[in-house]
N, CA, C and O atoms as a printed pandas DataFrame, in Angstrom:
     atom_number atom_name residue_name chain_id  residue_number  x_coord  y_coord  z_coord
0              1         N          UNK        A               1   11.369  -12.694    5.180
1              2        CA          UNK        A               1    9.952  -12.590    5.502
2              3         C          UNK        A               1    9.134  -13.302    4.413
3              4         O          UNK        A               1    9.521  -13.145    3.255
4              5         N          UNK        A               2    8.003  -14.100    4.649
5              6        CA          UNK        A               2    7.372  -15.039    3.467
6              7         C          UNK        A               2    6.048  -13.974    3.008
7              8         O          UNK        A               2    5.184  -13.417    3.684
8              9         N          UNK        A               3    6.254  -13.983    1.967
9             10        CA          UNK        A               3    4.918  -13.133    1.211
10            11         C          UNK        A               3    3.475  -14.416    1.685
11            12         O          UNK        A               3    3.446  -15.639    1.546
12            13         N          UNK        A               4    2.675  -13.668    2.128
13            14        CA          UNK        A               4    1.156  -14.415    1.897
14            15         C          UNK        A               4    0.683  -14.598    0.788
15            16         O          UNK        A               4    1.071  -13.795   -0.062
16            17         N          UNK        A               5   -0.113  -15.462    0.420
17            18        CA          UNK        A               5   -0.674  -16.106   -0.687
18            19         C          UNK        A               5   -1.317  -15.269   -1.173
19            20         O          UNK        A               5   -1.593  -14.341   -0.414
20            21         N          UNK        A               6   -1.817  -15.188   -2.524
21            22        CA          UNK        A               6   -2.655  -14.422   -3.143
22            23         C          UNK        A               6   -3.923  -14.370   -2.796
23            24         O          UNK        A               6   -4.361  -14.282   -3.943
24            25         N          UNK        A               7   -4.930  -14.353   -2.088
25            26        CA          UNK        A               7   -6.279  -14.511   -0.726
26            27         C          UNK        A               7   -7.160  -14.768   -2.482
27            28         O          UNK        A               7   -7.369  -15.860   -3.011
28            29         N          UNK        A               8   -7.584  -13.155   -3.142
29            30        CA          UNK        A               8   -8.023  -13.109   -4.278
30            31         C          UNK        A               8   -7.961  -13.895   -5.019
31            32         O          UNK        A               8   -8.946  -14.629   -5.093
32            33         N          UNK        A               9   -7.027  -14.110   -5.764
33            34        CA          UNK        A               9   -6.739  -14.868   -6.870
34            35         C          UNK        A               9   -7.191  -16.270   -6.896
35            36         O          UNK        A               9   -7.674  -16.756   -7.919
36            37         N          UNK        A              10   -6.996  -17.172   -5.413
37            38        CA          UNK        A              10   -6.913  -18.468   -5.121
38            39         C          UNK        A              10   -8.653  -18.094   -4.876
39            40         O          UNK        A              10   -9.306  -19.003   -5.387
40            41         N          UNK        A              11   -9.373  -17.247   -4.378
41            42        CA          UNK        A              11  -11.100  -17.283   -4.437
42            43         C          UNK        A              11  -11.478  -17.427   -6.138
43            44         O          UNK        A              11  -12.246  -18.274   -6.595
44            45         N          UNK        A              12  -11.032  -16.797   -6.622
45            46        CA          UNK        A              12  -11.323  -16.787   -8.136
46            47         C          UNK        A              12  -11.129  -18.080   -9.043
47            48         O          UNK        A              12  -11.874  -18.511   -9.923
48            49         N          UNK        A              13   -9.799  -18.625   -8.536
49            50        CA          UNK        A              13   -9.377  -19.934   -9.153
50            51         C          UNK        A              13  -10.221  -20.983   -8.628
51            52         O          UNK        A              13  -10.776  -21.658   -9.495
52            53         N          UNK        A              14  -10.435  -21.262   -7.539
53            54        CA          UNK        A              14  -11.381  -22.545   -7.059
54            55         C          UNK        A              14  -12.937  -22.163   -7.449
55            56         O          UNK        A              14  -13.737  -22.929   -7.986
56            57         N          UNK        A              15  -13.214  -20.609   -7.000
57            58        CA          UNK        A              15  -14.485  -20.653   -7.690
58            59         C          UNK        A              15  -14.813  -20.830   -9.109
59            60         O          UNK        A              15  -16.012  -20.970   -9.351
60            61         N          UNK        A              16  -14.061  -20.852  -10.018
61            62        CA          UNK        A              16  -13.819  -20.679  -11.632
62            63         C          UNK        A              16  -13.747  -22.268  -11.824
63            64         O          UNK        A              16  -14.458  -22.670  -12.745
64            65         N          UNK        A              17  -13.269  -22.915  -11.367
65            66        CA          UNK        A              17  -12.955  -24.620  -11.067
66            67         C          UNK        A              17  -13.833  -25.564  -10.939
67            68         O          UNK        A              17  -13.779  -26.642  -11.531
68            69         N          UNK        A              18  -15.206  -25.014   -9.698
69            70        CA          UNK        A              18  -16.371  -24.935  -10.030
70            71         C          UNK        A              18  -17.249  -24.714  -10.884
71            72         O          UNK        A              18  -18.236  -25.358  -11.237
72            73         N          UNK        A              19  -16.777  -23.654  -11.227
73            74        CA          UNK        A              19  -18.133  -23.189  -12.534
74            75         C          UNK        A              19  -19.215  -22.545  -11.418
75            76         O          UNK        A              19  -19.265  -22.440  -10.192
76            77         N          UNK        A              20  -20.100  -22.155  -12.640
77            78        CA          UNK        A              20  -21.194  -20.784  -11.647
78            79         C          UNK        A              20  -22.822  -21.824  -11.268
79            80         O          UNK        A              20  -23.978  -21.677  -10.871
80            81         N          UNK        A              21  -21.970  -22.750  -11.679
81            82        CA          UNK        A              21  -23.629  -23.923  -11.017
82            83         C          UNK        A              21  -23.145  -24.163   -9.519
83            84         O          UNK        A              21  -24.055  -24.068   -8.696
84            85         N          UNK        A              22  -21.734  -24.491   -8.954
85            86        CA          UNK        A              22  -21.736  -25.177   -7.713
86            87         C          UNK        A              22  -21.220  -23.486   -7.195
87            88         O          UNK        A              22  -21.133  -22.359   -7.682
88            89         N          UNK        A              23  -20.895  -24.399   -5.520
89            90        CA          UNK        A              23  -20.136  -23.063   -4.859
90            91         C          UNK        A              23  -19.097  -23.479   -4.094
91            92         O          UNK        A              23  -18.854  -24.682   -4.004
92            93         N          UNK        A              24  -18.381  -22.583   -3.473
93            94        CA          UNK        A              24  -16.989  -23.506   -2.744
94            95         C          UNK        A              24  -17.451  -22.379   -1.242
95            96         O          UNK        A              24  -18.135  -21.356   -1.282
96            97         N          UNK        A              25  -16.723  -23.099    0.102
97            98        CA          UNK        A              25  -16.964  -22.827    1.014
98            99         C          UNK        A              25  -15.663  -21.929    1.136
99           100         O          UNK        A              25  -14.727  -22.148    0.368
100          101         N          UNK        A              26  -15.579  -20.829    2.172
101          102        CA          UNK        A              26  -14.379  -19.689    2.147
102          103         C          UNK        A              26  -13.335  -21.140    3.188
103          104         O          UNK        A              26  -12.149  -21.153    2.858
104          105         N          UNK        A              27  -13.661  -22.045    4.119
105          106        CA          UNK        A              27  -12.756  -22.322    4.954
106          107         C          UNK        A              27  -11.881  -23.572    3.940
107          108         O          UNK        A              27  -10.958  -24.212    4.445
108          109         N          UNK        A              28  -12.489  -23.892    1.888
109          110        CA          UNK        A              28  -11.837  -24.696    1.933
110          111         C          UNK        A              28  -10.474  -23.874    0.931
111          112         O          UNK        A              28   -9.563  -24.374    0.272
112          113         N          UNK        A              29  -10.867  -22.385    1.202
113          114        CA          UNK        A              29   -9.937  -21.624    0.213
114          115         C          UNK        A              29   -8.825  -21.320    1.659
115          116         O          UNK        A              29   -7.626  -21.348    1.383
116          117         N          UNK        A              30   -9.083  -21.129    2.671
117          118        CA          UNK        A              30   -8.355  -20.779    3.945
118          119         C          UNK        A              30   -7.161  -22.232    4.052
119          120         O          UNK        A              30   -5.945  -22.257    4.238
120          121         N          UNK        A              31   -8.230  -23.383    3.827
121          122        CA          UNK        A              31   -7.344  -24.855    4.216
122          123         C          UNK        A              31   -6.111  -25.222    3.307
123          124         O          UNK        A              31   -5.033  -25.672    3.696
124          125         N          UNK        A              32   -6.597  -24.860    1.664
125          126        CA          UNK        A              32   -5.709  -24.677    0.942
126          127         C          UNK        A              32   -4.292  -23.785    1.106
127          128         O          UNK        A              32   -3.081  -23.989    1.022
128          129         N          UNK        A              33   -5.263  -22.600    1.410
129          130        CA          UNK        A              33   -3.667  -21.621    1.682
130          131         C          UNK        A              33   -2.965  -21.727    2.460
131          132         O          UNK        A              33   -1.745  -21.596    2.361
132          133         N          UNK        A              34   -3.635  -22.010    3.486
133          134        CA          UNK        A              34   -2.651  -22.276    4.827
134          135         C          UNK        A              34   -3.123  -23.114    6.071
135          136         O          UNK        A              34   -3.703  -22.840    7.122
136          137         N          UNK        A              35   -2.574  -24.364    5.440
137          138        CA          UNK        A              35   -3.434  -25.636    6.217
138          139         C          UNK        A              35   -3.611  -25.997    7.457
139          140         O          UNK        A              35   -4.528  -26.551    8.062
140          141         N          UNK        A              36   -1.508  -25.170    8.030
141          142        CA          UNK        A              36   -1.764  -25.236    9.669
142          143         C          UNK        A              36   -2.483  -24.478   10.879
143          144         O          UNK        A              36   -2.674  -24.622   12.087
144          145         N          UNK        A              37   -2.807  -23.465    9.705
145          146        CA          UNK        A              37   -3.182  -22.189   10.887
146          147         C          UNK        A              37   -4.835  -21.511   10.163
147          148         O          UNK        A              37   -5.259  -20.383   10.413
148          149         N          UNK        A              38   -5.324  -22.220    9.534
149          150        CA          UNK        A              38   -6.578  -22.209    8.247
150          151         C          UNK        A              38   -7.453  -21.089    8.965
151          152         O          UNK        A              38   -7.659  -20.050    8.336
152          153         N          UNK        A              39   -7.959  -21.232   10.197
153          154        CA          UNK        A              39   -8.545  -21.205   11.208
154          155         C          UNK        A              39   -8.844  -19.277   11.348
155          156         O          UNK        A              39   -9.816  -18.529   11.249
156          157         N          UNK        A              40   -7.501  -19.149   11.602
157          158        CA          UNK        A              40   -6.901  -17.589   11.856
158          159         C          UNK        A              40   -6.853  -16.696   10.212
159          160         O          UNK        A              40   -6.525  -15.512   10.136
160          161         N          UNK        A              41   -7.237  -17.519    9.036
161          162        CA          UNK        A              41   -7.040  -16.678    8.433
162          163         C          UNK        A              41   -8.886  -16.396    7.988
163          164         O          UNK        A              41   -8.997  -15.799    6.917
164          165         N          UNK        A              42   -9.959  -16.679    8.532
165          166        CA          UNK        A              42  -11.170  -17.145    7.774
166          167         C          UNK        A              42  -11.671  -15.825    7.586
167          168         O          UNK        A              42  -12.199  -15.528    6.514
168          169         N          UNK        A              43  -11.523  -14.695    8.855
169          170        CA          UNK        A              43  -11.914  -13.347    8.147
170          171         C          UNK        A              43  -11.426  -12.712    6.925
171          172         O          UNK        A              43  -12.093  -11.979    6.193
172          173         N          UNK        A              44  -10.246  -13.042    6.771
173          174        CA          UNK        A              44   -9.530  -12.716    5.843
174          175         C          UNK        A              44  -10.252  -12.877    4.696
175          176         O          UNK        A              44  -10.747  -11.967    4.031
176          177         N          UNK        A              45  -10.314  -14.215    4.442
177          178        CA          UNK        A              45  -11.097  -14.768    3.020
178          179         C          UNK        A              45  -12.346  -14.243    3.286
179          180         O          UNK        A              45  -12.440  -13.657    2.207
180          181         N          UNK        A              46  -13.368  -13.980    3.839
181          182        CA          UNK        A              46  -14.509  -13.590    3.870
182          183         C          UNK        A              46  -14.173  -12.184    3.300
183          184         O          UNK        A              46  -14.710  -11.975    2.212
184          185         N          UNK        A              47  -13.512  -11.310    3.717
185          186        CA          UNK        A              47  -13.410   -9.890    3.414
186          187         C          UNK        A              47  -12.903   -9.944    1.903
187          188         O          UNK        A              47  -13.420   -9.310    0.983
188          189         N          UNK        A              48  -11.848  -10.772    1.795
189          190        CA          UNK        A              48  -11.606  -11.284    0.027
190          191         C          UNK        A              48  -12.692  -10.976   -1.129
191          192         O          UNK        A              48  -12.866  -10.417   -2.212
192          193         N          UNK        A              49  -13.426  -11.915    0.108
193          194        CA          UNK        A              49  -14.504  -12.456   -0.823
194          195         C          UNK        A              49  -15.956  -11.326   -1.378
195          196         O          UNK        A              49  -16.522  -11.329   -2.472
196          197         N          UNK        A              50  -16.241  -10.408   -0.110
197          198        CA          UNK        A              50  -16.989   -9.670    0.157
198          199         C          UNK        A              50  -16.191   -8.633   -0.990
199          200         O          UNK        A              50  -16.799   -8.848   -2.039
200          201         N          UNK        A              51  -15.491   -7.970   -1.166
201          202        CA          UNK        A              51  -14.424   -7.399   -1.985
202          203         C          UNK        A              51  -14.549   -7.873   -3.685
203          204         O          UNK        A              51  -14.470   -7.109   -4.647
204          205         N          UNK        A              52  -14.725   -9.084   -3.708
205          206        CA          UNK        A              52  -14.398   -9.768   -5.352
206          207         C          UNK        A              52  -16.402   -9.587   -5.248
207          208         O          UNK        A              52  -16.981   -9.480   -6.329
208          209         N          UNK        A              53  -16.890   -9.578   -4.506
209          210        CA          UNK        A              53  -18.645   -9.479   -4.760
210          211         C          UNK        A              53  -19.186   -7.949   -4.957
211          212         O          UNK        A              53  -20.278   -7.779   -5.499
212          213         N          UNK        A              54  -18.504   -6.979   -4.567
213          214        CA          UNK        A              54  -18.678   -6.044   -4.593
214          215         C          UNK        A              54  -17.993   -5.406   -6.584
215          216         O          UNK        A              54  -18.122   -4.456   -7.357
216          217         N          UNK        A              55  -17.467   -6.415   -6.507
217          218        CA          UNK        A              55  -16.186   -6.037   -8.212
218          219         C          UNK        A              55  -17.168   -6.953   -8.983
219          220         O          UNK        A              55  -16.953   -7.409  -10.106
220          221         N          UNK        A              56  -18.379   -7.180   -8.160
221          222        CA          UNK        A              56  -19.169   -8.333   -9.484
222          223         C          UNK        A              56  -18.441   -9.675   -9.994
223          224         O          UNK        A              56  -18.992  -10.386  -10.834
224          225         N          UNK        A              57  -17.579   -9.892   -9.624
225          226        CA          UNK        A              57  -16.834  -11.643  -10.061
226          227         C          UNK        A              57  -17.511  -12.582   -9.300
227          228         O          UNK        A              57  -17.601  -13.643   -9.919
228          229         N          UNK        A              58  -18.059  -12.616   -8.128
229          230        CA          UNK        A              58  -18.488  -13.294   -7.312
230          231         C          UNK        A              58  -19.549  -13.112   -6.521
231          232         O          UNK        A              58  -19.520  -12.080   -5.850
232          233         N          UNK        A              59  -20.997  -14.199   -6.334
233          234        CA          UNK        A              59  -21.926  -13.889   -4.919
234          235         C          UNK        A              59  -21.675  -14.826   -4.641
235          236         O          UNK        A              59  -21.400  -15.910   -5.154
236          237         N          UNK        A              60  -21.820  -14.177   -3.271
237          238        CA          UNK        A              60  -21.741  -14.833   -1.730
238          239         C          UNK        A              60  -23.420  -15.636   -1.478
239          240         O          UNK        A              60  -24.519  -15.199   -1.820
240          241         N          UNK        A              61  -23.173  -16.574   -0.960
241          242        CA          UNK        A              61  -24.863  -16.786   -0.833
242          243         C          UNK        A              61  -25.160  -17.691    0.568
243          244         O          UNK        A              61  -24.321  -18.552    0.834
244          245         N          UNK        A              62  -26.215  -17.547    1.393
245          246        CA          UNK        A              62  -26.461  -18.620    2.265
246          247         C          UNK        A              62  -27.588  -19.251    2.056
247          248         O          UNK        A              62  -28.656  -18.691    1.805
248          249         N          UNK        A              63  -27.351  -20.867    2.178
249          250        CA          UNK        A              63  -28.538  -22.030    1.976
250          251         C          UNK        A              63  -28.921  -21.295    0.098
251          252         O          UNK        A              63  -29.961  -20.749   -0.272
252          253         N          UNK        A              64  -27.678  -21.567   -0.703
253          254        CA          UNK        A              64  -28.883  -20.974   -2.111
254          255         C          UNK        A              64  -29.678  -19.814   -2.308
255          256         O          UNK        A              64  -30.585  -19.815   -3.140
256          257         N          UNK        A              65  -29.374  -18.689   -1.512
257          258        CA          UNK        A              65  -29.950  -17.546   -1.295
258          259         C          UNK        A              65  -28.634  -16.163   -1.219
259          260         O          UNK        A              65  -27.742  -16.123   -0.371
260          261         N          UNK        A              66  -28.874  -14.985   -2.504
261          262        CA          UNK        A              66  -28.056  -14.322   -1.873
262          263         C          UNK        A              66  -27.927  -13.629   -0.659
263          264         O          UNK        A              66  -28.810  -13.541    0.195
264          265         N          UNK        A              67  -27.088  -13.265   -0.619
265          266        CA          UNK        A              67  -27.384  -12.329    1.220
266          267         C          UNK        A              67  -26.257  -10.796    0.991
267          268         O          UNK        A              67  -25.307  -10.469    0.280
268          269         N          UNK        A              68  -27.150  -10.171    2.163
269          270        CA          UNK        A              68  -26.798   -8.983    2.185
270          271         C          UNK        A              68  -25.004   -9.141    2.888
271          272         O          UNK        A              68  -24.762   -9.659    3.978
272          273         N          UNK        A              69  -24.196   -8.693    2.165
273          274        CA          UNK        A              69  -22.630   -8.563    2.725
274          275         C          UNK        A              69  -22.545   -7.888    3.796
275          276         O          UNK        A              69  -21.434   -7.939    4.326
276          277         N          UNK        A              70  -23.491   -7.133    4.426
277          278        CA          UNK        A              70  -23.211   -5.951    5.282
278          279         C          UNK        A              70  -23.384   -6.751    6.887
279          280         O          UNK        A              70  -22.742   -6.541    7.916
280          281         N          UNK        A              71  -24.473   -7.695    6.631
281          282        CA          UNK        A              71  -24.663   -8.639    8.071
282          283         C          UNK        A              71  -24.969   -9.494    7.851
283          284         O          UNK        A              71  -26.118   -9.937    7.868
284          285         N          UNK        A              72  -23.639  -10.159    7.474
285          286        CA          UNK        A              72  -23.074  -11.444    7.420
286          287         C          UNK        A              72  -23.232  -12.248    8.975
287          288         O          UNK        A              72  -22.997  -11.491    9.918
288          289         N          UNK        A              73  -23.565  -13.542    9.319
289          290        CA          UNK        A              73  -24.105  -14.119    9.892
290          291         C          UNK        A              73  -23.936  -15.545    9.758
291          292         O          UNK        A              73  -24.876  -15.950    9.074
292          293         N          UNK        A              74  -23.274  -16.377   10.047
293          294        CA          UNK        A              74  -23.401  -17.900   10.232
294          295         C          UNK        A              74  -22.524  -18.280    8.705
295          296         O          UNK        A              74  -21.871  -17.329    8.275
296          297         N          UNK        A              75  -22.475  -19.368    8.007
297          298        CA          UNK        A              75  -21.831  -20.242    6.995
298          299         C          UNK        A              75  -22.290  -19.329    5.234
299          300         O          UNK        A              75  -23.296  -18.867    4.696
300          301         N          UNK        A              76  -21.406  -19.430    5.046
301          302        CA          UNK        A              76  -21.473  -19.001    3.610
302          303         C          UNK        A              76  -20.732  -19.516    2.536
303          304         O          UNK        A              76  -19.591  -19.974    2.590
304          305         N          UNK        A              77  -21.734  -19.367    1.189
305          306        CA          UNK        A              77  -20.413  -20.240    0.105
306          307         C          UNK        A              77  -20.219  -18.515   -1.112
307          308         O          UNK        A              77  -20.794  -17.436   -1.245
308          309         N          UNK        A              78  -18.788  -19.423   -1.853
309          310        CA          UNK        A              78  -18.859  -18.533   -2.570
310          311         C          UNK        A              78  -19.341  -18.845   -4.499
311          312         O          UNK        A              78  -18.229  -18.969   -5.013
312          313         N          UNK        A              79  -19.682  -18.896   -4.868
313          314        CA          UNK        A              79  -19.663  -19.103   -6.158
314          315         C          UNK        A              79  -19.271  -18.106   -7.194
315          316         O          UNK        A              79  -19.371  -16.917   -6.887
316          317         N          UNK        A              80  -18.713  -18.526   -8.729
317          318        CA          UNK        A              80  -18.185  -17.231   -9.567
318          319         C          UNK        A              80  -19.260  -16.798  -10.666
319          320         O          UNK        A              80  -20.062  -17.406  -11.376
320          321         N          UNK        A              81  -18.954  -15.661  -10.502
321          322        CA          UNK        A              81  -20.387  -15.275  -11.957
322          323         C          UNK        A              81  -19.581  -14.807  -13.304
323          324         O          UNK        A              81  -18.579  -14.137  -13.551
324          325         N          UNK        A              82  -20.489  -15.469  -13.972
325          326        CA          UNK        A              82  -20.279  -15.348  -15.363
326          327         C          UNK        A              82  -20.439  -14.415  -16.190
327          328         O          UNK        A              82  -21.510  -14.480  -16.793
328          329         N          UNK        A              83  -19.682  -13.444  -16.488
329          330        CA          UNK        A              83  -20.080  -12.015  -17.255
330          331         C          UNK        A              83  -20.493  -12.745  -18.534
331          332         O          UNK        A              83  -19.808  -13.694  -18.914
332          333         N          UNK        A              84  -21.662  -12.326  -19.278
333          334        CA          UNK        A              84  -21.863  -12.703  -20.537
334          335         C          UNK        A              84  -21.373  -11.223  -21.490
335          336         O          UNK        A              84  -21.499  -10.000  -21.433
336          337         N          UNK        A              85  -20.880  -12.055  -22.174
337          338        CA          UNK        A              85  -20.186  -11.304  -23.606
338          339         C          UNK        A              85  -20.895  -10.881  -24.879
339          340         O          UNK        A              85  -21.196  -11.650  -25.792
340          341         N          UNK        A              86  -21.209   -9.134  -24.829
341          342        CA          UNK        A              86  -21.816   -9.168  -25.836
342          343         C          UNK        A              86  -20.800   -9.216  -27.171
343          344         O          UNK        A              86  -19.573   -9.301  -27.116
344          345         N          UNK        A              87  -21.661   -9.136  -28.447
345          346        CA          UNK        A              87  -21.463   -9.128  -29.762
346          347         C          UNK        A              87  -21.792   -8.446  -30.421
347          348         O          UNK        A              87  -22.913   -8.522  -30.924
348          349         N          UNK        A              88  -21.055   -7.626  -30.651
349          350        CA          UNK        A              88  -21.716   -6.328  -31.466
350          351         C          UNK        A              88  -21.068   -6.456  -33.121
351          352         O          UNK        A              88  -21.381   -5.624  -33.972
């Protein structure tokens, strides 16, 4: 039986790849993982994603705007956020 890809990890890595200025789209983290069947996995990564936004690593945003996770609606990107580090 083939283990599935890490959904998480691979949102974190491309968004981190980016940096917290750009954003990456969920279908090009789906195309990566699984190129023949990309299609069937897109809820998947959305719920990933909705999941790593809720843990604060990541907002979700549409057109440059955050949006509410709860009614989600049409194209979305993801971008990674940057915890700043204090110094004590």
């Amino acid at each position: 039986m083939d283990s599935l890809p890490d959904i998480k990890a691979t949102i974190l890595k491309e968004a981190a790849m980016r940096g917290p200025e750009k954003s990456t789209c969920p279908s090009e983290i789906a195309r990566k993982l699984f190129p023949d069947h990309w299609r069937a996995y897109m809820a998947s990564i959305r719920e990933e994603a909705i999941t790593l936004q809720k843990q604060g690593l990541v907002l979700i945003t549409q057109k440059g705007k955050p949006i509410d996770t709860e009614s989600i609606k049409g194209p979305i990107r993801i971008t990674i956020l940057i915890k700043e580090q204090k110094n004590d």
